[in-house]
N, C-alpha and C positions, 0 to 999 in steps of 0.2 A: 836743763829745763828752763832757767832764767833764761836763758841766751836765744830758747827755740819761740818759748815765748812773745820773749819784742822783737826777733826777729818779723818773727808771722805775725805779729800783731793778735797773739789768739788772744790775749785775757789785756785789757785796757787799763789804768787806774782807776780805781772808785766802783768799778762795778760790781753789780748780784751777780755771784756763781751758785748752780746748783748744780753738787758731786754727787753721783751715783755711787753710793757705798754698799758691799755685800758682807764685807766683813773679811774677804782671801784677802791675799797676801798684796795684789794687784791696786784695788780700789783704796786697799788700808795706805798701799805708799804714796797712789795717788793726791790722797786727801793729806796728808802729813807733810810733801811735798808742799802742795797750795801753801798748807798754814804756816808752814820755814817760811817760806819765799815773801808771806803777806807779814808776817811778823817781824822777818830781818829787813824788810829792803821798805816797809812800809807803802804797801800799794793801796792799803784802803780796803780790799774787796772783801765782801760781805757775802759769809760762805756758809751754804745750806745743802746741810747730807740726807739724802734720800735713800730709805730702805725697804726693799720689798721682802716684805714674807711669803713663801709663794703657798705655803697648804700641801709641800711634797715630803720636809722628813721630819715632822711634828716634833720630839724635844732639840732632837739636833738645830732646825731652823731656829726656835727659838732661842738655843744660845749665839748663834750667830747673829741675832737681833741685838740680844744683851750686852755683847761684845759690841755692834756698831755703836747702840746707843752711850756704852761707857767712856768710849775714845773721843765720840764727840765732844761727852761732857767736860773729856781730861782737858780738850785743846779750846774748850769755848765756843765750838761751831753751833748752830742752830741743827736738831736730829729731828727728821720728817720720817714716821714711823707707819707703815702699812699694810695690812694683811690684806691678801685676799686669796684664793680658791682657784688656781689655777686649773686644778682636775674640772670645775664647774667651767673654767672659759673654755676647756676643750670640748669637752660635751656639748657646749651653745654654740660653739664656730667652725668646731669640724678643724683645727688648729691642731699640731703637735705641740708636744710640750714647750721646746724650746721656741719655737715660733709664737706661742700665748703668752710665755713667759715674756719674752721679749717684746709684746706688741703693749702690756700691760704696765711694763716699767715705766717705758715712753711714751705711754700716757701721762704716767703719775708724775713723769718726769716735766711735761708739759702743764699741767696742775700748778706745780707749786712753783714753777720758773715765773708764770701769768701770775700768781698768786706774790709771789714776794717782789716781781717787777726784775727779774733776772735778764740778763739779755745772754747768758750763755750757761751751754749745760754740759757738766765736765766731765767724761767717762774713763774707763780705764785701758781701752784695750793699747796695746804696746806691740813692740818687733816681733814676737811670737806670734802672737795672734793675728798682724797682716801675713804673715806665711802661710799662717793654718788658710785664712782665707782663700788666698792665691791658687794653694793648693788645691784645695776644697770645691772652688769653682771651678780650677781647670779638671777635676775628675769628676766633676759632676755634667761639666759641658761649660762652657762658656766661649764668646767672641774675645777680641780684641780688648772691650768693655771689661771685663771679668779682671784683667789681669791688673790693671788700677788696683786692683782690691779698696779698702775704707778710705776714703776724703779724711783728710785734716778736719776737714770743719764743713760742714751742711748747713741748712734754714731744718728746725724746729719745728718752729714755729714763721710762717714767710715774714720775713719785714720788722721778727718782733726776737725770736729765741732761737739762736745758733747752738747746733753740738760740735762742740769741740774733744779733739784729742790729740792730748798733750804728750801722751806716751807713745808715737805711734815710731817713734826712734830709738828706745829704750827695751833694751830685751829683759825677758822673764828672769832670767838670772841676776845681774844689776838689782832688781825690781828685791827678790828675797835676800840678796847681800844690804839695799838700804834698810828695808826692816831688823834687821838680824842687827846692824851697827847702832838703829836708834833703838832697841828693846822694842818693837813690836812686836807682837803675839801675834800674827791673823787667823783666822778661820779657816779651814778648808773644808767644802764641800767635797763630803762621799760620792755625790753623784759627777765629779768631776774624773771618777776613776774607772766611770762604766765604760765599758770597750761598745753599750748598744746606741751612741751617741755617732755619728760620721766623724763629726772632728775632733774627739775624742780619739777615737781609733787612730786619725790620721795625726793627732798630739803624738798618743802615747806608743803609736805601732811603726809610724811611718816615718816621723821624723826622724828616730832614733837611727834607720838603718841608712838614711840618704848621710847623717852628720858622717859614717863610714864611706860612705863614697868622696865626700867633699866636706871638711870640717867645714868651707866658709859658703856651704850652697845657703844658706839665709841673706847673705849680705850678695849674695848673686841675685836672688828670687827680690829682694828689696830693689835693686839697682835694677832689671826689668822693670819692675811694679815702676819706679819713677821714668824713667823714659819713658813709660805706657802713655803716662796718665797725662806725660806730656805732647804726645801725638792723639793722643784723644782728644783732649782740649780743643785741636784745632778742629777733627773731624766733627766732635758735639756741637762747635758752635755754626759748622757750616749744614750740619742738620735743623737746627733750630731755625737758620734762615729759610732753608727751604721747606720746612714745616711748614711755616706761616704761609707761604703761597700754595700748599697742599689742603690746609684742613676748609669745609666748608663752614662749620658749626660747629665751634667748642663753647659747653656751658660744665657745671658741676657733677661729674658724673657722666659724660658724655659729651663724646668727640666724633664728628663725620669727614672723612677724607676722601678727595676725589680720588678714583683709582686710577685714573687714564694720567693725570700730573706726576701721581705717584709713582707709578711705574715707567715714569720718563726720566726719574732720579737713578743714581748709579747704584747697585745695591749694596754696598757698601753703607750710604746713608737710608736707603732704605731701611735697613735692618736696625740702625741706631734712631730712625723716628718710629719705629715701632715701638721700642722700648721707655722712647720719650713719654709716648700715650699711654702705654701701659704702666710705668712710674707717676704719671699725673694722674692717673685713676687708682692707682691702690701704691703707694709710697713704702707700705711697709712688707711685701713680698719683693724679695732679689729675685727678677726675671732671668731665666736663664736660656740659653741659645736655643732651646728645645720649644721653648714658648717661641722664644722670636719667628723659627723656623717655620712652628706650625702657622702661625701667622703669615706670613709669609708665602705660602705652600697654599694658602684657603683665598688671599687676594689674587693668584697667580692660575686659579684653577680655570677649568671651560664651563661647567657650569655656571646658567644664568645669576644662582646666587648662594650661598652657602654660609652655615654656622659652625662655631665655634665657641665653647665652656672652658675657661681659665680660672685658675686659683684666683680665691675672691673675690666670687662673685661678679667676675668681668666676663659680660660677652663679645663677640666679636661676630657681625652678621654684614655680608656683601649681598646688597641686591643692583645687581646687576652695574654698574659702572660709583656706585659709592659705596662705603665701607665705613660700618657706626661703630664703634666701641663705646659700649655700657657698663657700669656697676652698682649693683645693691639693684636691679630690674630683677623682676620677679621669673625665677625658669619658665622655659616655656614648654608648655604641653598641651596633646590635644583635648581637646573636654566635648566628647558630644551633646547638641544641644536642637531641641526641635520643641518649636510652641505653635499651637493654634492661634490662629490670625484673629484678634479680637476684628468684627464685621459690622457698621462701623466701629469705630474705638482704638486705643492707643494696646500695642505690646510693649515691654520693658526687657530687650534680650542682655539680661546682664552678663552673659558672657562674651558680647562683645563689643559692650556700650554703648547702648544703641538704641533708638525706641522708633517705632514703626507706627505713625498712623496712618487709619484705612477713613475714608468716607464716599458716599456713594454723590455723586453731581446730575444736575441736566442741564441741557442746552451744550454750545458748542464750545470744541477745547480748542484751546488759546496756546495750541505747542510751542511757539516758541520761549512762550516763558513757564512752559514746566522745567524746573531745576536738573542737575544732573540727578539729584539722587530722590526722583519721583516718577513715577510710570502712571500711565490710564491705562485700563484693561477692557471692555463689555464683559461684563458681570455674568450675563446670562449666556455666553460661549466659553467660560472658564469650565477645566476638565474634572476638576473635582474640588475639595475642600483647602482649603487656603492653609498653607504653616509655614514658618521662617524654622530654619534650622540651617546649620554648616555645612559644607560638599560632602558627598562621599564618593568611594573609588570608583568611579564609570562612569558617575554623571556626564552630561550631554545636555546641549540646547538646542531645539530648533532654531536657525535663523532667517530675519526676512532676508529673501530675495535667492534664497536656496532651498533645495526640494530635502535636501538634508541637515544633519545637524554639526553641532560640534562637541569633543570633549571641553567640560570647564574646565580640566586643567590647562589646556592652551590655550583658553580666551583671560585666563588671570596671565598667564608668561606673558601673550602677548602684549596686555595690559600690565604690565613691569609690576604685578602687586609682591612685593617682599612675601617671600618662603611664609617667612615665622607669622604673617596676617592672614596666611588663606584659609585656616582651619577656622578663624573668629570673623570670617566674614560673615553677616548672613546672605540667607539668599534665598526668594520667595517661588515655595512650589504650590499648584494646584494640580490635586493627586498624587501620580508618582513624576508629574513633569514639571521641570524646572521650567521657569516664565522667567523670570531677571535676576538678573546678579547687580544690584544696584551701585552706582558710580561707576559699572564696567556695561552692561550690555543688557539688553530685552530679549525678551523670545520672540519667535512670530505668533504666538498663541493668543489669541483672543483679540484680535486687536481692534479699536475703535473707527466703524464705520458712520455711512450715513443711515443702515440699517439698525444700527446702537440704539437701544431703548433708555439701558442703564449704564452710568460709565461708574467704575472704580477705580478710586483716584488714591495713588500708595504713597507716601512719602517715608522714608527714613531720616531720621534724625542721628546724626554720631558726635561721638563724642570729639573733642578737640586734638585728642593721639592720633583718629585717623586723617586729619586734614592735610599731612604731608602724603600720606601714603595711597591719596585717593583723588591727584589734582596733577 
């Protein structure tokens, strides 16, 4: 451990550590480990154990708290004690267990690292547990990517709080031979014996029958995992280069990428800048090939533009030669919506942020500087009663300078309006006949002559979201 330490420079002198403690056999040697290492060799580091109660086996968890908090107190570490209600984060996230679990710790992990001024946060997973990974990804699906399994060491926190793992050389066994020689007692969670876990199963089912095929396939699967990770390195970073001359707009939450650059990339990187975007937007889901694919599969299609729903609230929308990826955007559905045209006076169409005023003029119109998204009409050639509402199936416009009309769905394609805007457009009927589709096209209905008595003069106002999608 000392030796892997300065080698890799994981733990510095002087510094805040914050251990993740559960009270098993793992985290208990972890932390015992530090406090030898800080106590014999005198490195200074100032060490804070974090324990999550999760709210799953009520007196059992609670003696695996009383157990963390006891140990701390024996070795003088500082004990960060937590409960919280994991059944309630699934419930509010739509999360599995182990996934809430895990997204909640590292939180709290992050918390108290910012809180005591930690620059690194020390976990326990070890040689077992990169197999289980390995494994785990490659039967769940994974690329090239997958077979790295766990980093050494990640950003936390960017720029501020690293996790580190220090075990990631040391096997489970090892791990209950140090406890067993210094008199620890650890914990073991029941719920580490349930077969309804995946890598559980693949622990307690799978490993058992490959150590029969090959006592040393761990240190085989390990010796992969590090060649991986070292042909990844090169590939990652040559992705990352060509990223940046791919994306058009990346802010928090949202990322736009040319599709025409994109797909002049090899797909090889193609597939590892997918994953890039998809890691920058939601960090705490392991994407898997399946995602990559579908991705992949939705930029490469023929239609003009298409969606896609990913875990976490990430969506994934190509209209036509660029390709947004979102998260924490609100799902999108259709909401029908039809109001009467206040005559004069303003509408407020909240469903698609938008306010319409109408006023009647005289004298002569000045076309060139009515804006795009304002129309004149003659008031008294209009077919019936004025209302703003969203397309529906079959509409149709008359157009000038044709004896027929057109469907609206082919005057928005042609007009490249994004899929997921056309249901929130509005768009101004008199009677059952559509007259404009504002910022895209007019009808020939009614239109202003030198016979015009009364001209009506339409303006819409929108909101700031549509100024890319209407320009």
């Amino acid at each position: 451990m000392r030796n892997n330490i300065e080698r890799s420079r994981l733990l510095e002198p002087g510094e805040t550590v914050v251990v993740g403690i559960s009270g098993g056999n793992d985290s208990t040697a972890l932390l015992h480990i530090l406090w030898a290492l800080n106590s014999h060799y005198q490195y200074g580091w100032k060490l804070h154990a974090v324990h999550l109660n999760h709210g799953f086996r009520g007196e059992e968890a609670g003696r695996d708290a009383d157990y963390a908090g006891e140990l701390c107190q024996s070795l003088g570490v500082s004990f960060h004690l937590f409960e919280r209600s994991i059944p309630d984060v699934m419930k509010e996230t739509g999360m599995g267990a182990q996934e809430a679990s895990r997204a909640v710790r590292y939180d709290l992990y992050k918390q108290v690292a910012l809180r005591t001024g930690a620059a690194k946060v020390a976990v326990a997973h070890h040689a077992d547990d990169q197999v289980e990974t390995v494994l785990f990804r490659l039967l769940r699906g994974t690329r090239l990517s997958g077979l790295t399994g766990m980093p050494a060491r990640r950003w936390l926190v960017e720029g501020q709080v690293e996790l580190i793992r220090p075990l990631l050389h040391v096997s489970r066994a090892e791990l209950e031979r140090y406890c067993e020689e210094n008199a620890l007692f650890p914990r073991e969670d029941s719920s580490n014996r349930s077969r309804k876990y995946a890598r559980n199963l693949i622990r307690l089912e799978v490993m058992p029958l490959l150590e029969q095929v090959n006592e040393r396939y761990r240190e085989h699967i390990l010796s992969l995992s590090k060649a991986v990770q070292e042909d990844e390195a090169y590939l990652q970073k040559q992705s990352r280069d060509q990223l940046k001359a791919v994306v058009i707009k990346q802010k928090k939450g949202d990322v736009t990428i040319d599709a025409d650059k994109f797909q002049s990339c090899d797909v090889a990187l193609q597939r590892r800048m997918i994953t890039l975007i998809l890691s920058y937007l939601s960090s705490q889901i392991e994407w898997s090939s399946q995602h990559v694919e579908a991705v992949l599969r939705m930029i490469e299609g023929n239609r003009p533009s298409a969606e896609l729903d990913l875990p976490g609230a990430v969506t994934v929308a190509r209209a036509y030669r660029q390709v947004r990826f979102q998260t924490n955007g609100q799902k999108l559905y259709r909401q029908i919506f039809c109001y009467q045209l206040a005559v004069p006076g303003t509408t407020l169409i909240t469903e698609s942020g938008a306010a319409v005023h109408t006023f009647y003029r005289d004298g002569p119109i000045d076309w060139a500087r009515i804006p795009d998204h304002a129309a004149a009409f003659d008031a008294d050639r209009l077919p019936g009663p004025l209302c703003v509402r969203n397309r529906k199936q079959g509409d149709r416009m008359p157009l000038w300078g044709t004896a027929g009309s057109k469907k609206l769905k082919e005057l928005l394609i042609d007009a490249k309006v994004p899929q997921k805007w056309r249901d929130r457009l509005p768009i101004l009927t008199a009677g059952d006949q559509v007259i404009w589709v504002p910022g895209i096209r007019r009808s020939a209905i009614a239109p202003v002559s030198e016979r015009t008595k009364r001209v009506l003069y339409v303006e819409v106002e929108f909101g700031e979201e549509w100024r890319e999608v209407l320009t």
